[in-house]
C-alpha positions as CSV (number, residue, x, y, z in Angstrom):
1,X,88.0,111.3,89.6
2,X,85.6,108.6,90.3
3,X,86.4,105.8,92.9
4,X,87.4,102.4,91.3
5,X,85.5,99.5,92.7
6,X,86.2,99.5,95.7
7,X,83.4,97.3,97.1
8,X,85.7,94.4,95.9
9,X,87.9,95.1,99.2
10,X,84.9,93.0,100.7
11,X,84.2,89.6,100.8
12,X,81.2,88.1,102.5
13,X,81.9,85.4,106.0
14,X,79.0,84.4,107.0
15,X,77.4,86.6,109.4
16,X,80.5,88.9,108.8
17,X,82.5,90.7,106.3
18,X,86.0,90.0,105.5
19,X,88.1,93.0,104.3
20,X,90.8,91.9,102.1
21,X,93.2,94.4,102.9
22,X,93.6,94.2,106.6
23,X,92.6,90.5,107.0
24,X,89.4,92.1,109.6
25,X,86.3,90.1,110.0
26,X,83.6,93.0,110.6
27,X,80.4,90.9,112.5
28,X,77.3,92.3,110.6
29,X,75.1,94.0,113.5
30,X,72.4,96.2,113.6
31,X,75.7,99.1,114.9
32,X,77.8,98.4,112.0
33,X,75.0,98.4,109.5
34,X,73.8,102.0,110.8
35,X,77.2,103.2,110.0
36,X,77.7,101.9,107.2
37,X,74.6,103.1,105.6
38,X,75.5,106.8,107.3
39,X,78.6,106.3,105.5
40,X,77.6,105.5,102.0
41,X,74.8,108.5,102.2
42,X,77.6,110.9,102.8
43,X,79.9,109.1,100.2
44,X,77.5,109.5,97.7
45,X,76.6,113.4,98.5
46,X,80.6,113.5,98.0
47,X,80.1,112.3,94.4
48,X,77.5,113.7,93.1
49,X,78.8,117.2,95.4
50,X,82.3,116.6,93.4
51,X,80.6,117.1,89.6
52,X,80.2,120.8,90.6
53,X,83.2,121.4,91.6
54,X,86.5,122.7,88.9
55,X,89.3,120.2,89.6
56,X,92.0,122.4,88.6
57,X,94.5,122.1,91.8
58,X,97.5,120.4,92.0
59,X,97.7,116.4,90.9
60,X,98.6,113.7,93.6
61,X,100.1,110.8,92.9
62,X,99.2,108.1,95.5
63,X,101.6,105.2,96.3
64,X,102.6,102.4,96.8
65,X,98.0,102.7,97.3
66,X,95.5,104.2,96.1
67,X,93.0,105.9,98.5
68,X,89.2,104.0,99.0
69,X,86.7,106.1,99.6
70,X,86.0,105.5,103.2
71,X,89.7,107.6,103.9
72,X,89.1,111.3,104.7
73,X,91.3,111.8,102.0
74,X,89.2,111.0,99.1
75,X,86.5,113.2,100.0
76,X,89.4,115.7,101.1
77,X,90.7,115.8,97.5
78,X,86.9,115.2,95.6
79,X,85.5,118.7,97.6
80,X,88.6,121.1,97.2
81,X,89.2,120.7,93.2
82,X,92.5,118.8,93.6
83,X,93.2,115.9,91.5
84,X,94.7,112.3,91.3
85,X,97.4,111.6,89.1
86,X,97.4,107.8,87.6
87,X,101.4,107.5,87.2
88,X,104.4,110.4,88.5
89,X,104.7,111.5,85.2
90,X,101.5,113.0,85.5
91,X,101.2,114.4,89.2
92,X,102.6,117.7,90.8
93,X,103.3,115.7,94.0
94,X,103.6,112.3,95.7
95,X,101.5,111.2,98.5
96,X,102.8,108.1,100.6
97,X,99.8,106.1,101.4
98,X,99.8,102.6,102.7
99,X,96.8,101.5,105.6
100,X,99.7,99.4,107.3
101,X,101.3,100.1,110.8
102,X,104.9,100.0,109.0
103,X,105.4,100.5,105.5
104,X,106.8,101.8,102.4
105,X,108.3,104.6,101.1
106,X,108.6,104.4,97.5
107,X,110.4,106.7,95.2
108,X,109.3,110.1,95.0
109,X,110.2,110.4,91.1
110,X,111.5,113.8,91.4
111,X,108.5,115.4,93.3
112,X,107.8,116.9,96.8
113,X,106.3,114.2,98.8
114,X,103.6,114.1,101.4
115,X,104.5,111.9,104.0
116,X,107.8,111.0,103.0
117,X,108.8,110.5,106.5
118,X,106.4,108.5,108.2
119,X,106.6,104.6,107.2
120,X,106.2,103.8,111.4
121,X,102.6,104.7,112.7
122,X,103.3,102.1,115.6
123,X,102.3,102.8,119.0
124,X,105.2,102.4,120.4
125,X,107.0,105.1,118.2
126,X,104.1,107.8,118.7
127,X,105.1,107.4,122.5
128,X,108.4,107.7,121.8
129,X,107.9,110.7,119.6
130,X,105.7,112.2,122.1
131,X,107.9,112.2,125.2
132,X,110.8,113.8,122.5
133,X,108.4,116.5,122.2
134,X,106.7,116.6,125.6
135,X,109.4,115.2,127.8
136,X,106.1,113.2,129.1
137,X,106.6,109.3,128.9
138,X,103.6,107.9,128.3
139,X,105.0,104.0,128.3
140,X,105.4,102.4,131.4
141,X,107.1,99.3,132.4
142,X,104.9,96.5,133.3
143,X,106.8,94.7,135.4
144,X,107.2,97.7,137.7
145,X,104.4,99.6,137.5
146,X,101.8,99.4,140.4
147,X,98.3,100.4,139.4
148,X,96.2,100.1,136.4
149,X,98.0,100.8,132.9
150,X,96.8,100.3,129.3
151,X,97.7,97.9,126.9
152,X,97.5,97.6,123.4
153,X,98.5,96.2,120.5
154,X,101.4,97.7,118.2
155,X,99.0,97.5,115.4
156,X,97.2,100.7,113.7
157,X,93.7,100.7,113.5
158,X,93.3,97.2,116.3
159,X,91.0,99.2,119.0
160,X,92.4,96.4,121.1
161,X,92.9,98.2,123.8
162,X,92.5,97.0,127.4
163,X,92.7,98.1,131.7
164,X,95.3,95.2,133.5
165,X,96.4,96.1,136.8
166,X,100.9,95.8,137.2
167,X,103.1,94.6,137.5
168,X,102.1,92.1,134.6
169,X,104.5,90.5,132.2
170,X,104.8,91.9,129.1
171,X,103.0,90.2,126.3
172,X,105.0,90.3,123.1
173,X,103.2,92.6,120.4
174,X,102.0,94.9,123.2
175,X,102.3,98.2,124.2
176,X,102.1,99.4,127.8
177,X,100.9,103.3,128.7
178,X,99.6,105.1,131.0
179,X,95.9,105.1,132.0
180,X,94.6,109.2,130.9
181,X,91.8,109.4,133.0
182,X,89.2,111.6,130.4
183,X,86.3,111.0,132.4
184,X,83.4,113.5,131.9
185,X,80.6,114.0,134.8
186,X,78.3,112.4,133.5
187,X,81.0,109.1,132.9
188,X,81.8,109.5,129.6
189,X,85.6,108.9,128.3
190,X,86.4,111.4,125.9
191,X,88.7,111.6,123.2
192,X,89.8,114.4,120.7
193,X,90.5,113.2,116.7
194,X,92.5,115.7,115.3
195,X,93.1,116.1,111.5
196,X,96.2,117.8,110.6
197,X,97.3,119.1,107.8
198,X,101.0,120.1,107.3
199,X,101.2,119.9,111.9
200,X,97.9,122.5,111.8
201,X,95.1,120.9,112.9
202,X,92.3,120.8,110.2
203,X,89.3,120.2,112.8
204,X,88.7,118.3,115.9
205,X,86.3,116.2,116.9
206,X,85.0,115.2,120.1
207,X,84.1,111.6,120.4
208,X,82.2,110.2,123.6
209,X,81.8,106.5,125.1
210,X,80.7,104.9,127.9
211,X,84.2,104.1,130.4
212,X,82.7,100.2,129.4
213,X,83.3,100.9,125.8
214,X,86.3,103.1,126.2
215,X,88.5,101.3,123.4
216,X,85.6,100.7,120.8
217,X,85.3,102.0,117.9
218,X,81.7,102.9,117.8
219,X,81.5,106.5,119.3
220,X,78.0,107.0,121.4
221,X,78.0,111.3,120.6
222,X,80.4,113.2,118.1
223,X,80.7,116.9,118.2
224,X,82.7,119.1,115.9
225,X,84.9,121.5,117.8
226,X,86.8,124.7,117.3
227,X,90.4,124.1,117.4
228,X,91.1,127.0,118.6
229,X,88.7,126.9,121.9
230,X,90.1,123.5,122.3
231,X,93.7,124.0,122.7
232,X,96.0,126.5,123.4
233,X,98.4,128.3,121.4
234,X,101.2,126.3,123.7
235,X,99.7,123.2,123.0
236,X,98.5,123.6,119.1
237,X,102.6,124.0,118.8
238,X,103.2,120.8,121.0
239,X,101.1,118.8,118.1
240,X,102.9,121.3,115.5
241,X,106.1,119.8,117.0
242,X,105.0,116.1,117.2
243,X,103.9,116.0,113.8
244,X,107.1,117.6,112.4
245,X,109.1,114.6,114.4
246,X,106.8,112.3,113.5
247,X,107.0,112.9,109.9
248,X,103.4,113.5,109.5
249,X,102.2,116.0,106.9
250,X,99.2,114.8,106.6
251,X,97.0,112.4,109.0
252,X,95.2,112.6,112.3
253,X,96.4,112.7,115.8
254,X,94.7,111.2,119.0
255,X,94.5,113.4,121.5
256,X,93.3,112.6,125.5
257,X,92.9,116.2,128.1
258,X,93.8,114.4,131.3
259,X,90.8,115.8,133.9
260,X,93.1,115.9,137.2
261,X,95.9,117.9,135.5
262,X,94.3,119.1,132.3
263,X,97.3,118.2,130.0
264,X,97.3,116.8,126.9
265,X,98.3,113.4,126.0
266,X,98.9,112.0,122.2
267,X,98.5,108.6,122.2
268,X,97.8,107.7,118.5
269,X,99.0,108.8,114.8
270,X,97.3,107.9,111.9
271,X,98.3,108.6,108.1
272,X,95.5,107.1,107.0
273,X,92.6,108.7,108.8
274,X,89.2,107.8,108.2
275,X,86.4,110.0,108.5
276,X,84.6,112.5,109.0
277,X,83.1,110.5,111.9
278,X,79.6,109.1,111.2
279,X,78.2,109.8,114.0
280,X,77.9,113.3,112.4
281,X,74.7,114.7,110.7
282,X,75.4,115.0,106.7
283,X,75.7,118.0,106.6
284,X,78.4,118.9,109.4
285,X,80.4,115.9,107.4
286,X,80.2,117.9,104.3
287,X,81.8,121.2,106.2
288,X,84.0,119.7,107.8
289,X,85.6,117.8,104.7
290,X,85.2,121.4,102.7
291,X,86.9,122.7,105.0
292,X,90.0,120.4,105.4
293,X,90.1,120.0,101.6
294,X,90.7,123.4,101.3
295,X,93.6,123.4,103.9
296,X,95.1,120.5,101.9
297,X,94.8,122.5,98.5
298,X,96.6,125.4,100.6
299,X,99.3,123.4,101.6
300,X,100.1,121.6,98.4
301,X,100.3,124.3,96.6
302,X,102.8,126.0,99.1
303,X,104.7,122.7,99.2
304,X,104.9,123.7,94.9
305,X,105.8,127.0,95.6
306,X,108.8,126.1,97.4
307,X,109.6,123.2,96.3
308,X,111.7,124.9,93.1
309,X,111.7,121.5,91.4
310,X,113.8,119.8,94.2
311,X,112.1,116.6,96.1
312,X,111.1,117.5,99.7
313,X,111.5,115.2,102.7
């Protein structure tokens, strides 16, 4: 199914762009342009990829939102032959999709639902979920810590992220974590996007900054990794185990190595991933969103098999 017009989500501001949604004001610079033309080349190899392709999978039925085409969903669900369902009536199963930290869930009508359990994509709850799961804290207090700590705002999606040096008093809205040093030799920080699907993680992807730019959004290199020479089996079940907690059946996970004691840190849960990264040639964007399309077909359609016309959590 085609995307509605989404380009209305946009309002020109000047030397900006103001997205409707969110309430963002995106400055229009050489950067952001780049992407955004990376972006819509791959968005329309999706569409005219998608006219090949037999959409004869299982129908979703997205609320209380419908997915724009910029969420790794929608190419997800355009390259693997499932479909989208315009009311419950029609759909096999509901998908909970909101881009807000804390939302809704709405009624499932009867029908397995995708994440039906995870309104809260707050900071502050994936740390708490975390150390549940770890029995790592990754929140500190400010007021007693000595040494440098990050904080960040609650908000999904803010890349707000800062180094202060406690004890500090708290500001309201913020989070307070430990500093992961991820530091590569050559000075790089390192981080590792992980789309899951069901608590399996559907790829990973290595993004690298400069330490000066360690919070942007804007990745300087992207690589596509195997999962499975990334992590261990140990710690593929620690995410398995965070996303079961966290309610997340389908979304992606940020995850930091720590270089002094190699563990693994998740400091960020999104249901409403973006992606695949631009940074990525075309091509390798295409794979990888074949390839995670397929592992959601696989997994809604088990969700059906055992569902046995009973709504699932």
């Amino acid at each position: 199914m085609a995307a509605r017009a989404w380009w209305r989500d946009f309002q020109l501001d000047g030397a900006a762009v103001h997205v409707r949604k969110t309430g963002a004001r995106v400055p229009i610079e050489p950067g952001v342009v780049g992407e955004t033309l990376a972006w819509l080349r791959f968005h329309l190899a999706v569409e005219a990829e998608r006219r090949a392709i037999r959409s004869d999978g299982p129908r979703l039925w997205f609320a209380p939102e419908r997915p724009r085409p910029w969420y790794l969903i929608w190419p997800a669900v355009q390259l693997s032959g499932l479909r989208i369902a315009e009311s419950p009536d029609e759909a096999d199963l509901a998908f909970v999709f909101e881009d807000v930290t804390q939302g809704r869930i709405p009624a499932g009508h009867g029908l397995p639902i995708i994440n039906g359990r995870c309104a809260d994509v707050s900071k502050s709850r994936v740390a708490d979920v975390f150390e549940q799961v770890s029995g790592r804290a990754l929140t500190l207090g400010p007021e007693s810590w000595h040494g440098p700590m990050v904080a960040k705002s609650e908000a999904n999606g803010a890349h707000d992220g800062r180094v202060v040096h406690g004890p500090a008093a708290p500001q309201s809205g913020m989070v307070y974590q430990r500093l992961i040093d991820t530091a590569a030799p050559d000075g790089m920080v390192e981080d590792l996007r992980c789309p899951t699907v069901g608590g399996e993680i559907a790829a990973v992807f290595l993004k690298r900054r400069p330490i000066a730019a360690r919070f942007a959004n804007a990745n300087a290199e992207v690589r596509e990794l195997d999962p499975g020479a990334v992590f261990s089996e140990e710690e593929r079940s620690l995410i398995r185990e965070f996303c079961a907690a966290f309610g997340l059946d389908w979304g992606g996970v940020d995850v930091l190595r720590e270089r002094s004691s190699g563990a693994i840190w998740i400091v960020d849960a999104n249901k409403t991933d973006m992606g695949p990264p631009t940074a990525l040639p075309l091509d390798r964007k295409l794979a990888s969103a074949r390839a995670i399309g397929a592992r959601l077909r696989a997994y809604c359609e088990r969700r059906l098999t055992t569902a046995q016309g009973a709504p699932q959590p």
